[in-house]
N, C-alpha and C positions, 0 to 999 in steps of 0.2 A: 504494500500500500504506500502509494508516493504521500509522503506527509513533510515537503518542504515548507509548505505554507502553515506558520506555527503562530498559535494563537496566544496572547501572556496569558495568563493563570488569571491575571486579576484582571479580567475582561470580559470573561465567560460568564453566560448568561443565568449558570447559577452557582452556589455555594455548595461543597458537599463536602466541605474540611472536619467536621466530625465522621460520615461514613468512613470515607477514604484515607483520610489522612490528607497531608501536603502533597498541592497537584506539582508537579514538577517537570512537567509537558503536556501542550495540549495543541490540538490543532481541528479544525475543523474537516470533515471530511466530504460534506455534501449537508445540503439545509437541513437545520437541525439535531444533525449529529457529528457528534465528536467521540475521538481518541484522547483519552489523558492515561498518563501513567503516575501513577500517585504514590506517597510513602506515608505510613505511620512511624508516631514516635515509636515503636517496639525495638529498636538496636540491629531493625534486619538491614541489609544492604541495598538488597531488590527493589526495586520499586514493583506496585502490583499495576496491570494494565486493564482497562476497559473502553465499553463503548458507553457511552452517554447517549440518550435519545430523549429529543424531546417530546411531548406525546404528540405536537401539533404538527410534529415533522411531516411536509408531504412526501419524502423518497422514502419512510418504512409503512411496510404493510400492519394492518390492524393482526395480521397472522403473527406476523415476526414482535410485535410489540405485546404478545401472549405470554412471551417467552421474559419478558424484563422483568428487575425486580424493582420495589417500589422503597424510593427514600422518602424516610419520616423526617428528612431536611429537606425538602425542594418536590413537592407531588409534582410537579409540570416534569420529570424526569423521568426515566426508565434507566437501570445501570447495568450493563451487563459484562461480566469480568470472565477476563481471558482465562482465569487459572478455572474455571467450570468450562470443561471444555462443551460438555453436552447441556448447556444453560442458555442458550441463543445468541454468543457473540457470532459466531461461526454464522449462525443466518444474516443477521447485521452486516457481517463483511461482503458477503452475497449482495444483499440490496443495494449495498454502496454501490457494488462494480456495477449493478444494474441500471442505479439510475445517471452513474457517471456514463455507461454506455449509450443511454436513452436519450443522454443530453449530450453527447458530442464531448465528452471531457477526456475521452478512453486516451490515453496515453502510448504511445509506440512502444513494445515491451515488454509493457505493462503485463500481468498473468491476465492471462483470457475467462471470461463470465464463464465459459463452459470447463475448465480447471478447476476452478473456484466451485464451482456446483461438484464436481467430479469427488474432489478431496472432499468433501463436506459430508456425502454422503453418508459414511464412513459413521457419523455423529446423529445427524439426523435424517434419517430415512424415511421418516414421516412427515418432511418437508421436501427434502428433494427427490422421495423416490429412493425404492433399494439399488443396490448397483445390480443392472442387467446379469443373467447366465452369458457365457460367450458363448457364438454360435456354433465357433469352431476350432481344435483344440487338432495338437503335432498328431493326435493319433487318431484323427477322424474328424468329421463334424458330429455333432452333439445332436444324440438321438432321444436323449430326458436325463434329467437330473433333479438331485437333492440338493438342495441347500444347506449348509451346517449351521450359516453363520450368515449375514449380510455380508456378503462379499467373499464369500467362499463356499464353492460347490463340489457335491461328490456326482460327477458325472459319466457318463455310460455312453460310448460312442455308436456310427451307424456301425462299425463294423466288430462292435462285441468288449472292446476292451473297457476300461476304467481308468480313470485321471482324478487325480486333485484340480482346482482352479483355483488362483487367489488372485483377486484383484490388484492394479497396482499400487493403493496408494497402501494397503496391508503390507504387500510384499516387500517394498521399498523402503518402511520404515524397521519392521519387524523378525527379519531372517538374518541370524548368521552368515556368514561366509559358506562354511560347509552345507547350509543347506540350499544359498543359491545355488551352489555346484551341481546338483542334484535336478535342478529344471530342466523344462525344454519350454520352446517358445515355438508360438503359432509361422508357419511362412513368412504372413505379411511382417508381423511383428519383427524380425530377423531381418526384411527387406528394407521395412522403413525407417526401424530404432525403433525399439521399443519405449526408451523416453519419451518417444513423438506418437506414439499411438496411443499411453496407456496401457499397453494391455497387462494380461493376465499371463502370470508363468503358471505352469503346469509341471504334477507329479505323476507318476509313475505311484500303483499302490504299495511298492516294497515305500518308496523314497517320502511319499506322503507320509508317514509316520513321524519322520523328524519332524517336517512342516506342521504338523498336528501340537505335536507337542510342544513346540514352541509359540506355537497360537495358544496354547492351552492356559499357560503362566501369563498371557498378557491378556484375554478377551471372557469375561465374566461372562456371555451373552453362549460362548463353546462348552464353558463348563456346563450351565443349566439347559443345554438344550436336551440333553439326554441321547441324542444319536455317538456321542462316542464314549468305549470303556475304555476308561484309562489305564485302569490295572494291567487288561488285556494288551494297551498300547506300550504301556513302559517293558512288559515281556517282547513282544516284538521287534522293542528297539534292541533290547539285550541280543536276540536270536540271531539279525540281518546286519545291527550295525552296535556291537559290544566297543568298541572304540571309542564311538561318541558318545556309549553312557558311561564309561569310565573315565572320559575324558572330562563330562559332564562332571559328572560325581565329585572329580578331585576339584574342581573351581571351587564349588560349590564349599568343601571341604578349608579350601583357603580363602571364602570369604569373596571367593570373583563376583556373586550376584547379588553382593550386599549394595545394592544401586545406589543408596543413600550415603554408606559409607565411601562409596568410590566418589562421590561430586563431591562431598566434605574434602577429601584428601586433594580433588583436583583445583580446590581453590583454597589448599591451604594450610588445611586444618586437620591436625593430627587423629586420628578415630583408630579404633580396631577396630577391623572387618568383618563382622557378624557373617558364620554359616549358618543355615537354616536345615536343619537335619529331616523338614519334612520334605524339602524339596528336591529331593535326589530322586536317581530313576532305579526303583526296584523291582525284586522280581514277587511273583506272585502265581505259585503252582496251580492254585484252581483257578485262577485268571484265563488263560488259555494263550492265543491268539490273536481270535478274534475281534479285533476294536471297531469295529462298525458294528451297530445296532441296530441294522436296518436289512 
């Protein structure tokens, strides 16, 4: 979001130095709404970020202004902070690029309105729509498919086999190294850049297992769906690929997935490294195999 044009703090058309704290950037983004990034007195470094909306604003929708919360300093406001990611900034940013496109404002560079909808997904699905099945996958086109997860499908091709799919903006944030390795990518995708299409990388059902599990630790929505046993999956991983649960295991063992303690240390500050002894990959005899529940 191009944010040259910076508004002073003590200009803005309202107060919200109790909610927020001291505004310490702000700028306007389009009529009515603004970006500020604000700090409290609490000793943190951070500043916290959000959107501002005014409720008169004409470039947000009465849909996206559902999603604001309401300051007991300033009712002609709506706030909506970046650290919630699934709270409606993410829509907000949306509308900006919408109605800066709408109005001739779109900038050369700029990320595209159909990006912007694309990554969002991801968050609110019930706004922009879940991410599509793809049609067609390295080992056939797509004859029916499950879903596991928004944006991730267990799919069945025209000529009999099975694939994982993961969408890109999942895939790009959320895989190891080892288990990009493990992909294939459609034709096109291979022909055009896959950065330039989006697309989806795709498993093999031995190789989908890591892919699984590794979604499994970061998407609360995989855990409660009920289509995967994990016991069954953590055996599997031990069977096909013992390497990478041993390899697993010992990070885990020295503290590598302590996320909190590793940003503490990269800015600075001395922590032990917390292992979590529940999150190792174990075996489990009556388990089986099996990890599809379907």
């Amino acid at each position: 979001m191009d944010r040259e044009r910076e508004s002073p703090p003590e200009r803005l058309p309202f107060c919200l130095d109790d909610t927020v704290g001291e505004i310490v950037r702000a700028c306007q983004e389009c009529p009515g709404v603004y970006y500020i990034a604000a700090r409290k007195q609490d000793g943190r470094f951070l500043a916290d970020e959000y959107y501002v909306v005014e409720r008169s604003s004409p470039a947000i929708s009465k849909e996206a202004m559902a999603y604001g919360r309401m300051s007991e300093e300033d009712s002609r406001v709506l706030l909506y902070p970046f650290a919630e990611e699934r709270h409606g900034y993410k829509i907000i940013e949306y509308e900006i690029y919408r109605y800066q496109v709408r109005h001739g404002m779109y900038a050369d560079g700029q990320t595209s309105l159909r990006d912007v909808a694309f990554f969002n997904m991801e968050y609110h699905p019930e706004y922009f729509g879940p991410y599509p099945a793809p049609l067609a996958t390295p080992r056939g086109r797509t004859a029916r498919y499950k879903p596991l997860m928004n944006g991730v499908f267990w799919i069945e091709t025209g000529t009999g086999e099975e694939v994982l799919a993961v969408c890109y903006p999942i895939w790009n944030c959320d895989f190891s190294e080892t288990v990009l390795k493990q992909s294939e990518q459609s034709e096109e995708d291979v022909r055009e850049g896959i950065d330039n299409t989006l697309g989806y990388l795709f498993f093999s059902k031995r190789a989908s297992s890591l892919a699984l599990f590794e979604l499994w630790g970061q998407y609360e929505e995989l855990r409660t769906g009920g289509l995967i046993n994990y016991p069954a999956l953590m055996n599997y991983i031990w069977a096909y690929f013992p390497e990478y649960a041993a390899t697993y295991n010992m990070q885990n063992q020295l503290g590598m997935h302590d996320t909190f303690g590793l940003l503490m240390s990269a800015l600075g500050t001395e922590v032990e490294l917390q292992n979590n002894p529940n999150e190792v990959i174990a075996m489990s005899t009556a388990a089986g195999l099996d990890f599809l529940n379907f």
